[in-house]
C-alpha positions as CSV (number, residue, x, y, z in Angstrom):
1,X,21.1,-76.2,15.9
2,X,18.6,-73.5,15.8
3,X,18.3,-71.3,13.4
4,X,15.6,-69.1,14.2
5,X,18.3,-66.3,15.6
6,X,20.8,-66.1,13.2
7,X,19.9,-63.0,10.9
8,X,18.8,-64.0,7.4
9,X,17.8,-61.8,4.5
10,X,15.1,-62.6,2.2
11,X,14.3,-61.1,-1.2
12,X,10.4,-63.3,-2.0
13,X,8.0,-62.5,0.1
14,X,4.9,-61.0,-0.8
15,X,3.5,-58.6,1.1
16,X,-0.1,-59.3,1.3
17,X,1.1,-63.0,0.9
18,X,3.0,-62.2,4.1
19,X,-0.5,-61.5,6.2
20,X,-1.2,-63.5,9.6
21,X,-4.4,-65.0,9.5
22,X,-5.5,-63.4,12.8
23,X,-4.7,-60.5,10.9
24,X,-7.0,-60.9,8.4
25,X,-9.8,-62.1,10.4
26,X,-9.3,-59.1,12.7
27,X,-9.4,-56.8,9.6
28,X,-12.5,-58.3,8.3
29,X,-14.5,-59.0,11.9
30,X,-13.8,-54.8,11.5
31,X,-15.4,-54.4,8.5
32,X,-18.0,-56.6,9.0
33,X,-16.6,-58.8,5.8
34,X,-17.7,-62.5,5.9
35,X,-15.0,-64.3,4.5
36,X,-14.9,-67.3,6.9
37,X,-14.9,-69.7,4.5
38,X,-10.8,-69.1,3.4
39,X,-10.0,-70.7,6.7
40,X,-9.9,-73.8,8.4
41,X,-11.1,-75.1,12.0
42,X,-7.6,-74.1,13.4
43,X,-7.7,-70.5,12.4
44,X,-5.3,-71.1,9.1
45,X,-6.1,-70.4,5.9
46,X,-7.7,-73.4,3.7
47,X,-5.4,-75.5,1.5
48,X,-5.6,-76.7,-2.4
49,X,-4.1,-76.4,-5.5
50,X,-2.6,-73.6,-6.7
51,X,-5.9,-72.0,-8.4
52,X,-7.1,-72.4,-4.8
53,X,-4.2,-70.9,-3.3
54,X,-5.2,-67.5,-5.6
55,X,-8.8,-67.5,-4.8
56,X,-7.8,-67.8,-0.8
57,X,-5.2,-65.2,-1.5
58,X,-7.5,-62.7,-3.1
59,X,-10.1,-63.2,-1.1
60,X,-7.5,-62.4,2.4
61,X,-6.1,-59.4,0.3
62,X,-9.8,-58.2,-0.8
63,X,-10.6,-57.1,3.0
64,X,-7.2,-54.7,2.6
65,X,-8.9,-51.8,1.0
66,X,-7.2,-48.0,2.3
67,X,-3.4,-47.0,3.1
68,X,-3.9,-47.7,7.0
69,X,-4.8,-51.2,6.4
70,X,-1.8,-51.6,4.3
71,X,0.0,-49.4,7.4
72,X,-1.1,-52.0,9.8
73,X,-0.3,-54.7,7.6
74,X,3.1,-54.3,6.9
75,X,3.6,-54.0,10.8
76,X,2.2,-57.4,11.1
77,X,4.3,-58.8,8.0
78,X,7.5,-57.5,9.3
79,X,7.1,-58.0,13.0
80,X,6.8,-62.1,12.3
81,X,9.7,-61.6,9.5
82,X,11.8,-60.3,12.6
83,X,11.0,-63.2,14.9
84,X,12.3,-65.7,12.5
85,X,15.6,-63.4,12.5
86,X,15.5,-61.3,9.2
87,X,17.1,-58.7,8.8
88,X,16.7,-57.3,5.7
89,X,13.3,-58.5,3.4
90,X,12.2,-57.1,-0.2
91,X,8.3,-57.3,-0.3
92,X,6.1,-57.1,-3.8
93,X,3.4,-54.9,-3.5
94,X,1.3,-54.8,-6.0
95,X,-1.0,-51.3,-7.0
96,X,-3.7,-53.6,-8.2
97,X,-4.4,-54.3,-4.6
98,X,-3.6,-50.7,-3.1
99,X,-6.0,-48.6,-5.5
100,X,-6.4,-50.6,-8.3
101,X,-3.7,-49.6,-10.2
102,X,-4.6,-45.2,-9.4
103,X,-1.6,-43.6,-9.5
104,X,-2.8,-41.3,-6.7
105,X,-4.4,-43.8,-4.5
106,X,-1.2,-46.1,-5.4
107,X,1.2,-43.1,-3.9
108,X,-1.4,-43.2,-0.7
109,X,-0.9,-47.1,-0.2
110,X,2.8,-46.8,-0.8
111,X,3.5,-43.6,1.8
112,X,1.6,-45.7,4.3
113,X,3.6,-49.1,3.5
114,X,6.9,-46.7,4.0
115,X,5.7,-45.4,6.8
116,X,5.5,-48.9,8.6
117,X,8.4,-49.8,7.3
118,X,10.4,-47.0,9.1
119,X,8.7,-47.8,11.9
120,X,9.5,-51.5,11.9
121,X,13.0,-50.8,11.3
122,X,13.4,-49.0,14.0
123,X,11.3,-50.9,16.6
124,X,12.4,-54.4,15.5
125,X,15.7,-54.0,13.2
126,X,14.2,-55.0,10.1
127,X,15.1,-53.3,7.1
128,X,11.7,-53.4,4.2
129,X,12.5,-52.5,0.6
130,X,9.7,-53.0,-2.2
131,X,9.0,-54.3,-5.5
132,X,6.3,-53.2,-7.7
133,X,4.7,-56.4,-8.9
134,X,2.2,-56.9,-12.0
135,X,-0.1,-59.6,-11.7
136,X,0.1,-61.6,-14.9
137,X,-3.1,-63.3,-14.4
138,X,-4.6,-59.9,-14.8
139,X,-3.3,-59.5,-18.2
140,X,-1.3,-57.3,-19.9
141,X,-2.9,-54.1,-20.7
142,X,-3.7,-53.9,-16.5
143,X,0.3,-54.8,-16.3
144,X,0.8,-52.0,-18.2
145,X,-1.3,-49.4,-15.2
146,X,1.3,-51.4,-12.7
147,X,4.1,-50.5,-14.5
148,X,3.0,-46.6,-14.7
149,X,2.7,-46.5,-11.2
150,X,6.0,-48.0,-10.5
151,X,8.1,-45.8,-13.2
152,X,6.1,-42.8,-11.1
153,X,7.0,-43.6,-7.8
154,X,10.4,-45.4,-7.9
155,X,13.1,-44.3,-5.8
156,X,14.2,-44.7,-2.4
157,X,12.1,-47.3,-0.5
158,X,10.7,-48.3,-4.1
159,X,13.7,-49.8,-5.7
160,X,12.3,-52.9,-7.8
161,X,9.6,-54.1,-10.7
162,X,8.4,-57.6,-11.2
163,X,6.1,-59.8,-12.7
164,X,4.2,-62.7,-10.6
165,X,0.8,-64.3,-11.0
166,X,-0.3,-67.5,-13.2
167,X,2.4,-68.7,-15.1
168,X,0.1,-70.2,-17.6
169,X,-1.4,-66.6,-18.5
170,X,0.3,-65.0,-21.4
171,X,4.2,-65.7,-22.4
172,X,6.7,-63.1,-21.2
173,X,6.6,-60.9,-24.4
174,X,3.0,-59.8,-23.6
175,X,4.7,-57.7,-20.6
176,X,8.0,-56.9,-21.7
177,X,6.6,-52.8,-22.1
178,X,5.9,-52.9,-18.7
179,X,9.3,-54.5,-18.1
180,X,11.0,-51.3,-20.5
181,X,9.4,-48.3,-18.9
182,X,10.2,-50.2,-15.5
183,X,13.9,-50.5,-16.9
184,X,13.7,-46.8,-18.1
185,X,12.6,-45.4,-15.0
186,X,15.6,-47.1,-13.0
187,X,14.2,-49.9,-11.4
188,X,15.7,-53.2,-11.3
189,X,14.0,-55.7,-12.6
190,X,12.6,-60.0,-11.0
191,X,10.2,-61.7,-12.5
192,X,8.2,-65.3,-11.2
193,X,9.4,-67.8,-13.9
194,X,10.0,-71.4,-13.6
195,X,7.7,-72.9,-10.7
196,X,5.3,-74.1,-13.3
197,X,6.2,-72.9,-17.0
198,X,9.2,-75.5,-16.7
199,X,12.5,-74.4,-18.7
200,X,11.1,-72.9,-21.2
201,X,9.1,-70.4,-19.5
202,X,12.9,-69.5,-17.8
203,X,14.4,-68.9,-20.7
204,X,11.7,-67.2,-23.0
205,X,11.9,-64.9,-19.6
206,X,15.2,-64.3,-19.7
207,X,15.1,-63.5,-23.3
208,X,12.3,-61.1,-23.4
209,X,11.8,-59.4,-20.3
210,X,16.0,-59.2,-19.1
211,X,16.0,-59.3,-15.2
212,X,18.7,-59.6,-13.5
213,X,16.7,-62.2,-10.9
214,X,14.2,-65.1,-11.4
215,X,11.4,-65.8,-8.5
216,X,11.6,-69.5,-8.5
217,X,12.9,-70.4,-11.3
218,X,13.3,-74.3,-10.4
219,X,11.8,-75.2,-13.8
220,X,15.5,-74.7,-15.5
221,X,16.9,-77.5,-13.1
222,X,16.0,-79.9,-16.0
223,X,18.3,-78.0,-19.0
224,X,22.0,-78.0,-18.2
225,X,22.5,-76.0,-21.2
226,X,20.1,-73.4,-19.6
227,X,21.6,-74.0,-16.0
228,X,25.1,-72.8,-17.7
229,X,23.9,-69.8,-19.2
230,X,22.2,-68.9,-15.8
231,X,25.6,-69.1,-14.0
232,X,27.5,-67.4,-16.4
233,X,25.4,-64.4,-16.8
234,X,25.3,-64.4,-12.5
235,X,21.4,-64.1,-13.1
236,X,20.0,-64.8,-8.9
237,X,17.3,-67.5,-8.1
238,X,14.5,-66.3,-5.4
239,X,14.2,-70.5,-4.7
240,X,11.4,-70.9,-2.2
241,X,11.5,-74.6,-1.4
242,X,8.4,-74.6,1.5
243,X,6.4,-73.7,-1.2
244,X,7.1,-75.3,-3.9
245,X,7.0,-78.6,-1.8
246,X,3.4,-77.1,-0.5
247,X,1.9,-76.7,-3.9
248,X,3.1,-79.7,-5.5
249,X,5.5,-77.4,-7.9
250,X,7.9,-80.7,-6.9
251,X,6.6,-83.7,-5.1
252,X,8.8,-83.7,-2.2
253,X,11.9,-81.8,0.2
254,X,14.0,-84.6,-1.2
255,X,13.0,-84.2,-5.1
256,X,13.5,-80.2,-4.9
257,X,15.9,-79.0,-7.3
258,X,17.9,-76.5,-5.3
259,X,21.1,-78.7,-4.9
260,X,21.2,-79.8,-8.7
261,X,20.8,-75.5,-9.3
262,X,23.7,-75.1,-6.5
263,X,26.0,-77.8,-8.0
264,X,25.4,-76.0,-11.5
265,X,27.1,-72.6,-9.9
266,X,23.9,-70.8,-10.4
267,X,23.2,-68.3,-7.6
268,X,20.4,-69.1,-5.4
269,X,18.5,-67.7,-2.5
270,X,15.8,-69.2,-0.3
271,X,12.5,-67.1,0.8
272,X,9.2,-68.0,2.0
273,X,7.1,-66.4,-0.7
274,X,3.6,-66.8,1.3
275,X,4.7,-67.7,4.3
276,X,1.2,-68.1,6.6
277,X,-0.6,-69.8,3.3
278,X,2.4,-72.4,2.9
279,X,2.5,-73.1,6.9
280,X,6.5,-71.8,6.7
281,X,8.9,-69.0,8.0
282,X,12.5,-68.3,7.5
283,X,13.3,-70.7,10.3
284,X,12.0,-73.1,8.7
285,X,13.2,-72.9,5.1
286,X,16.6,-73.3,6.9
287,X,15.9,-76.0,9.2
288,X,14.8,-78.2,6.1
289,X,18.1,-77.3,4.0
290,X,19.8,-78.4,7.3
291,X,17.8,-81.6,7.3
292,X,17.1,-82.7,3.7
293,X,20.3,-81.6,2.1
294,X,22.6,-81.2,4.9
295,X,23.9,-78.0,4.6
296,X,25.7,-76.4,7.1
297,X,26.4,-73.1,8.9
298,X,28.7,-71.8,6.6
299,X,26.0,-73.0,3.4
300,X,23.1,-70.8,5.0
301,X,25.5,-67.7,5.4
302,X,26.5,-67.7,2.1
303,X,22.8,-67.6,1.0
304,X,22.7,-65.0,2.8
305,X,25.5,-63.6,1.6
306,X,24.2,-64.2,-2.5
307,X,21.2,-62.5,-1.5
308,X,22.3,-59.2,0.4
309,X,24.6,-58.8,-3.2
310,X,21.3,-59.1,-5.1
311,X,19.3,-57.2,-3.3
312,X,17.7,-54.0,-4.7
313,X,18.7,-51.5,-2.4
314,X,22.0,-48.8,-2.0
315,X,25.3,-49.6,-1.1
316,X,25.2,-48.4,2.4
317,X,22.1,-50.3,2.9
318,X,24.3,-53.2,1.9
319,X,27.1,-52.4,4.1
320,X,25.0,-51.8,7.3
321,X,23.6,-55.0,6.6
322,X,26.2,-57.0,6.1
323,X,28.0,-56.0,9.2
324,X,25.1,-57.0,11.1
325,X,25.9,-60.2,9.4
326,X,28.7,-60.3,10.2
327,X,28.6,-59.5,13.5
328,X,26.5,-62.8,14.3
């Protein structure tokens, strides 16, 4: 069966992350920005580990530099999103990339971002909510700037905080005041934990930072006693098999975690996270669950279904997406 039709909803996807490569090149050829080397003979961008990954990703999302590029951008992201059938998609956007963490500029970036986004849902029936996202990499006195100009600007289309970046940089505690003025300021909370940090990393999370959601989070498939406390405290995966299997997080479709995480009654969802770097889209995420694990129809609604209940956005957002769920 096909699945590229059926209306999904994805909550990992990051925005810049989200960029075509024609995109980019376009952007740059503008600018007059050499930055051939990031992609391959075919037009794609270059593969490697994940170090590689960030120095391709920075260098795509270097070329982005005022609010109409982010405008054009998230017109791009949203317009592929909606050919693979989503419906409803929460994007990180990041101030260290739209301003460099200015709360003035930052409010430029994000008015533009909206902007599209309005646009987009009502050109192509996509519905675009976003997450301010510290880069932990970055460090934490920068994560604190982030944080400032989410607490400023949250409301409305801004209706999420997180924390994503390398794992291997600092433990949770070194963010957790972004993580409190985010909380005090009303936003809900995700945070990347558990692609590399392993179960440790998952829990330390959960303990010190408290979001209600984990991106990833595949590293606590290998602590039942962690898996438990997960499910009982109905704390949401963002799983995002394509590319963990692209990076080597796990070695293989086969060997990925998500049906040990399912059979444990934790919650999970499935996004893309960089779809154009991983070589994936929502159709594809699906069609691999479909052939690796063999879930069916009725499994791939009810992801859909976990993650419109997660999803940081209103209750009549909710309910107008969910009866175009239903309705398919």
């Amino acid at each position: 069966m096909s699945w590229r039709n059926l209306p999904k909803v994805e909550l990992h996807l990051h925005l810049e992350g989200g960029a075509p490569p024609a995109f980019i090149r376009g952007v740059a050829a503008e600018k007059h920005i050499d930055i051939s080397g990031i992609f391959d003979e075919r037009g794609n961008y270059r593969t490697g580990t994940f170090e590689h990954f960030l120095k391709v990703y920075e260098a795509a999302t270097s070329v982005l530099t005022t609010p109409e590029d982010y405008r054009r951008l998230t017109l791009a992201v949203l317009e592929e999103s909606a050919a693979h059938g989503v419906v409803y998609s929460e994007a990180f956007l990041s101030p260290d990339f739209c301003g460099g963490g200015d709360v003035a500029a930052w409010r430029d970036h994000l008015a533009a971002i909206e902007d599209a986004a309005k646009e987009a849902e009502a050109r192509m029936g996509v519905t675009l909510r976003g997450i301010v996202t510290s880069v932990r990499h970055f460090g934490p006195e920068q994560a604190r700037l982030t944080a400032l100009c989410a607490a400023e600007t949250a409301g409305g289309f801004l209706t999420g905080y997180g924390l994503a970046g390398a794992e291997t940089v600092g433990r949770p505690r070194d963010y957790a005041w972004g993580f409190d003025c985010a909380r005090e300021a009303g936003l809900r909370l995700t945070c990347h934990a558990g692609e590399w940090g392993g179960a440790s990393m998952v829990a330390d999370t959960l303990r010190d930072l408290r979001p209600e959601r984990i991106g990833h989070g595949i590293g606590a498939a290998t602590d039942p006693a962690l898996m438990e406390r997960i499910a009982e405290a109905g704390v949401v995966l963002e799983v995002c098999p394509g590319s963990n299997v692209y990076l080597g997080a796990v070695p293989s479709w086969e060997k990925h975690p998500i049906e040990v995480l399912r059979a444990r009654e934790v919650k999970v969802t499935v996004s893309t996270d960089d779809p154009p770097f991983f070589g994936t889209t929502m159709t594809r995420e699906w069609e691999m669950l479909e052939r690796t694990f063999g879930w069916t129809e009725d499994d791939l609604r009810a992801l859909n279904r976990v993650a419109l209940d997660a999803a940081f956005c209103d209750e009549a957002t909710k309910e107008r997406i969910a009866k175009t769920l239903e309705a398919a």
